[in-house]
C-alpha atoms as an extended CHARMM CRD file, in Angstrom:
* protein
*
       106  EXT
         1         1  UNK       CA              0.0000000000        0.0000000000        0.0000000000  PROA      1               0.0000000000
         2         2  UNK       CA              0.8900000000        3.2930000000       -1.0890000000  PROA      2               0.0000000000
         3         3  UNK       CA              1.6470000000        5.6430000000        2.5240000000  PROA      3               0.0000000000
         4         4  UNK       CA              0.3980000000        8.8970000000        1.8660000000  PROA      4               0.0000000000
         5         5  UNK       CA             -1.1910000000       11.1880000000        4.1290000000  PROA      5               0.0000000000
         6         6  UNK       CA             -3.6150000000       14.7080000000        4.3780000000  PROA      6               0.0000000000
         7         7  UNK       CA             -3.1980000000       17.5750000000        6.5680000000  PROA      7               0.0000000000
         8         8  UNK       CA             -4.4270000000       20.7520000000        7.6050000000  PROA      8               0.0000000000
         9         9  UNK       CA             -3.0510000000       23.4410000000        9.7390000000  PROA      9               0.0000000000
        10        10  UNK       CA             -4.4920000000       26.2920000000       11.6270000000  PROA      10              0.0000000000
        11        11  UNK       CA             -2.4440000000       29.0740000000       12.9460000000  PROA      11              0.0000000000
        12        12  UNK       CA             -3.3370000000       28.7600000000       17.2340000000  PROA      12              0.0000000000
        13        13  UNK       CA             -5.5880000000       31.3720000000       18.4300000000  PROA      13              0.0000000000
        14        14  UNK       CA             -2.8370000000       33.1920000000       20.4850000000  PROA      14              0.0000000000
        15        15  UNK       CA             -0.3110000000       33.0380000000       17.5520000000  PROA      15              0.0000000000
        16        16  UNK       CA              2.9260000000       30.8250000000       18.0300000000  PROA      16              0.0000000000
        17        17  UNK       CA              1.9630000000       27.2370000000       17.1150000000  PROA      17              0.0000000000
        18        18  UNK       CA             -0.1930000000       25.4660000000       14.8050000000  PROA      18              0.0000000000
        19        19  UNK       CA             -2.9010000000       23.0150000000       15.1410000000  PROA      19              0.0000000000
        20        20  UNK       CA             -3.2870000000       19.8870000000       12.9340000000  PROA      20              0.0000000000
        21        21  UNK       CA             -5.2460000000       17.1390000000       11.9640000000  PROA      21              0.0000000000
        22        22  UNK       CA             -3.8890000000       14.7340000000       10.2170000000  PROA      22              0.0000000000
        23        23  UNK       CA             -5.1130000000       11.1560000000        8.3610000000  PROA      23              0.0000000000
        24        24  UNK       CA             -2.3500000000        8.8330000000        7.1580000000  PROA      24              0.0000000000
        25        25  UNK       CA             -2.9420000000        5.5930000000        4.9450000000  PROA      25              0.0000000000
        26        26  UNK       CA             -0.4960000000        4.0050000000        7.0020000000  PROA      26              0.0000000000
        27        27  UNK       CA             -3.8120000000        3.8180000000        9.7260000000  PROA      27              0.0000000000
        28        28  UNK       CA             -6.1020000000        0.8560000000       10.3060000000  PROA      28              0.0000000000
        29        29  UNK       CA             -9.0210000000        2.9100000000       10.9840000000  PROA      29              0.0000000000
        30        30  UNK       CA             -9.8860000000        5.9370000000        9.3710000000  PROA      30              0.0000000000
        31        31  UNK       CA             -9.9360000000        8.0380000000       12.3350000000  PROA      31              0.0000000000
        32        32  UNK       CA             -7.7710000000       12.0830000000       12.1530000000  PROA      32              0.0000000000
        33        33  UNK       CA             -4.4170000000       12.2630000000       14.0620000000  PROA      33              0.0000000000
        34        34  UNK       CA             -3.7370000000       15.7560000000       15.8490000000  PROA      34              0.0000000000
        35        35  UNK       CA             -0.8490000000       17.5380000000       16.0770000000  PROA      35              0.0000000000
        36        36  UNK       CA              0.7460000000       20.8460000000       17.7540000000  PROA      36              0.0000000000
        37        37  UNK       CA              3.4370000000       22.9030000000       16.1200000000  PROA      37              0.0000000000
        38        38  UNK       CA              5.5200000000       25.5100000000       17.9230000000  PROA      38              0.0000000000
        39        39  UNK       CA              6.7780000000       28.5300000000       16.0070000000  PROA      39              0.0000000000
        40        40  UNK       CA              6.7470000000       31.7590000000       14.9550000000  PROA      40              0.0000000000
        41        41  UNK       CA              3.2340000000       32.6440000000       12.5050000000  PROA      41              0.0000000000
        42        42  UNK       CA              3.8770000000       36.3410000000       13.1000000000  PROA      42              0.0000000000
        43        43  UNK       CA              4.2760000000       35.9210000000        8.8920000000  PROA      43              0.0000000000
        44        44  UNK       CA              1.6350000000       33.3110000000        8.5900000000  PROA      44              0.0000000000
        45        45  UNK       CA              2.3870000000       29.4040000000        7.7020000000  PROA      45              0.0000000000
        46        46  UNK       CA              5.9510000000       29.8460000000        6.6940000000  PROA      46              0.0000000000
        47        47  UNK       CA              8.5280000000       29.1710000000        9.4900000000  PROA      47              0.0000000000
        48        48  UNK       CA             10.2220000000       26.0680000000       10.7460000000  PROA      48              0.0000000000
        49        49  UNK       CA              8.6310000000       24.0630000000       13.5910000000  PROA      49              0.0000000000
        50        50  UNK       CA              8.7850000000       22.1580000000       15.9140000000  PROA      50              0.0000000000
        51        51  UNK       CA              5.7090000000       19.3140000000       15.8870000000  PROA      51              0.0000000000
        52        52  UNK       CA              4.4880000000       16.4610000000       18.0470000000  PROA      52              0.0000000000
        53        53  UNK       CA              1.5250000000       14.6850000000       16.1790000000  PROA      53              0.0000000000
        54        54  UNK       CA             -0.8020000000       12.5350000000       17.8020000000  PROA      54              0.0000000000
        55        55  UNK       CA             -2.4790000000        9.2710000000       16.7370000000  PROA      55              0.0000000000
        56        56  UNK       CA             -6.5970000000        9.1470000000       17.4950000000  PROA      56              0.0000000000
        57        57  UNK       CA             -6.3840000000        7.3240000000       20.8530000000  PROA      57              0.0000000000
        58        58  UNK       CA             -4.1440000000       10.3140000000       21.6680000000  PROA      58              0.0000000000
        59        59  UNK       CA             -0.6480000000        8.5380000000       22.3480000000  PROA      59              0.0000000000
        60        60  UNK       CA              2.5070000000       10.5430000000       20.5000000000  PROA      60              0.0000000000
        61        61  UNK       CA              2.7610000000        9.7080000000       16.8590000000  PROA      61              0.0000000000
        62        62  UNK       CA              5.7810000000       11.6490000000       16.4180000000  PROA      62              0.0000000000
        63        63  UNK       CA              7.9410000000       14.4900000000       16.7930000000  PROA      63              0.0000000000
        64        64  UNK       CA              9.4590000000       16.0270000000       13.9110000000  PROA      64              0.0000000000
        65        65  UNK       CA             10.9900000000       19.3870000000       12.7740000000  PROA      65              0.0000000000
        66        66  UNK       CA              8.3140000000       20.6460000000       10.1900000000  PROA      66              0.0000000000
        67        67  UNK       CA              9.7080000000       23.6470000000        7.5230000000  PROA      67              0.0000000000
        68        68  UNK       CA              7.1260000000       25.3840000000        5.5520000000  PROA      68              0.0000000000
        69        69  UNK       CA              8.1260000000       27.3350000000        2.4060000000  PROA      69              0.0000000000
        70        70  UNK       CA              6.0390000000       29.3370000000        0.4330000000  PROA      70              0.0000000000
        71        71  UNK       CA              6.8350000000       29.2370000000       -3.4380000000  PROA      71              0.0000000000
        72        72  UNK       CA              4.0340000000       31.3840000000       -4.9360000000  PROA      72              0.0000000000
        73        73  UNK       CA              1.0050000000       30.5190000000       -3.9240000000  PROA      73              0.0000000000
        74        74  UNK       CA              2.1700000000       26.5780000000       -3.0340000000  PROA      74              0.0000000000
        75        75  UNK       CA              3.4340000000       25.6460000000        0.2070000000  PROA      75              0.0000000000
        76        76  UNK       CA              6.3290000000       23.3060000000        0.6000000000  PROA      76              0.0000000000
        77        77  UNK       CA              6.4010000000       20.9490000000        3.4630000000  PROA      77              0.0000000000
        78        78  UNK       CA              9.5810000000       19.2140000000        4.9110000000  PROA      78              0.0000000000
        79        79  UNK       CA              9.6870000000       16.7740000000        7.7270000000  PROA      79              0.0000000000
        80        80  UNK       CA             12.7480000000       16.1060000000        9.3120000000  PROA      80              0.0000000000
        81        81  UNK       CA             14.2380000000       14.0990000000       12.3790000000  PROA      81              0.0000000000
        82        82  UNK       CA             17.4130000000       14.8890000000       13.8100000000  PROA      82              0.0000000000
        83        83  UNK       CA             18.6660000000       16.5280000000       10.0230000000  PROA      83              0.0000000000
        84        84  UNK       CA             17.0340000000       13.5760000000        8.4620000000  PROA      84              0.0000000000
        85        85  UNK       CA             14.1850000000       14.5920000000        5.6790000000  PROA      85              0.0000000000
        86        86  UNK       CA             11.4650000000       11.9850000000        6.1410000000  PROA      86              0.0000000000
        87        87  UNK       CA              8.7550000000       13.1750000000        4.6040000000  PROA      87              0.0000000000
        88        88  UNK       CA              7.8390000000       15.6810000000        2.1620000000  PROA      88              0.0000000000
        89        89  UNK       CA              4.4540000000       17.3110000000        0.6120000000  PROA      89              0.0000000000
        90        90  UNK       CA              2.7590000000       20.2800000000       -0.6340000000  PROA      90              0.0000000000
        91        91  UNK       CA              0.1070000000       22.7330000000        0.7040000000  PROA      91              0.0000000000
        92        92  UNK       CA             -2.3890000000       24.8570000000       -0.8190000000  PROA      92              0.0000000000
        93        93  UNK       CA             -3.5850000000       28.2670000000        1.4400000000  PROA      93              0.0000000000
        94        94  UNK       CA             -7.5250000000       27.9490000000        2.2010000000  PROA      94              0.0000000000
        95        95  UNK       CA             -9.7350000000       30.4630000000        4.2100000000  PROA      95              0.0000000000
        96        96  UNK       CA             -9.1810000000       27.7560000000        7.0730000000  PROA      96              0.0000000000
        97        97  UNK       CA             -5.7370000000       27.0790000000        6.9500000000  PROA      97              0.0000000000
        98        98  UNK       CA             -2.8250000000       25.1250000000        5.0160000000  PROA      98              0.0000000000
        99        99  UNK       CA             -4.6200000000       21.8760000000        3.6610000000  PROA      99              0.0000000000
       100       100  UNK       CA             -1.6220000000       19.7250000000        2.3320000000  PROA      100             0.0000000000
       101       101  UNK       CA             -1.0320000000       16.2620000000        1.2190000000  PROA      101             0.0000000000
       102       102  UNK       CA              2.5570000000       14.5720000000        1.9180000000  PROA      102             0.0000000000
       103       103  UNK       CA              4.4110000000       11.2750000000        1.7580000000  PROA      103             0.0000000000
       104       104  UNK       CA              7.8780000000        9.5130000000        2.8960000000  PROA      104             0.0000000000
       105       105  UNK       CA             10.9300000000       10.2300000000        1.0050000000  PROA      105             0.0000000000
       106       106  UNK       CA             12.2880000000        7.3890000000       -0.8750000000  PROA      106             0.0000000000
């Protein structure tokens, strides 16, 4: 099976972190993931983060360094542990948030 994954990001209501949901295919039940991002949004999505994601039953996922890029009006998404890129994906702006899909790095 093909892992890809969906996510969307909200910038916190007090500014500094994002919230996510999440939804892997990696999942056996098609329940979201959270997550919680820690950062500066004082420019919006762009920034690099620091992000602990949560499967549904609430136990850590993981904890990754998350970069977002803007290039136009696409977002770029890194994942990375300890320098490692593990994952990578693309975003697209919406009057909610970031929605963005992403998937592991060969």
């Amino acid at each position: 099976m093909l892992d890809i994954g969906v996510v969307h990001y909200k910038i916190g209501p007090g500014g500094g972190e994002l919230e996510a949901v999440w939804y892997t295919t990696r999942l056996s039940t098609k329940q979201f993931g959270t997550g919680l991002a820690k950062g500066d949004t004082s420019d919006g999505f762009p920034g690099t983060y620091a992000i602990t994601y949560y499967y549904p039953d609430g136990s850590v996922s993981a904890e990754l360094d998350l970069t977002i890029e803007k290039s136009g009006s696409v977002y770029e998404l890194t994942y990375a542990k300890d320098g490692i890129v593990l994952l990578r994906g693309v975003g697209l702006e919406t009057e909610e948030g970031l929605a963005g899909g992403y998937r592991l790095v060969d």
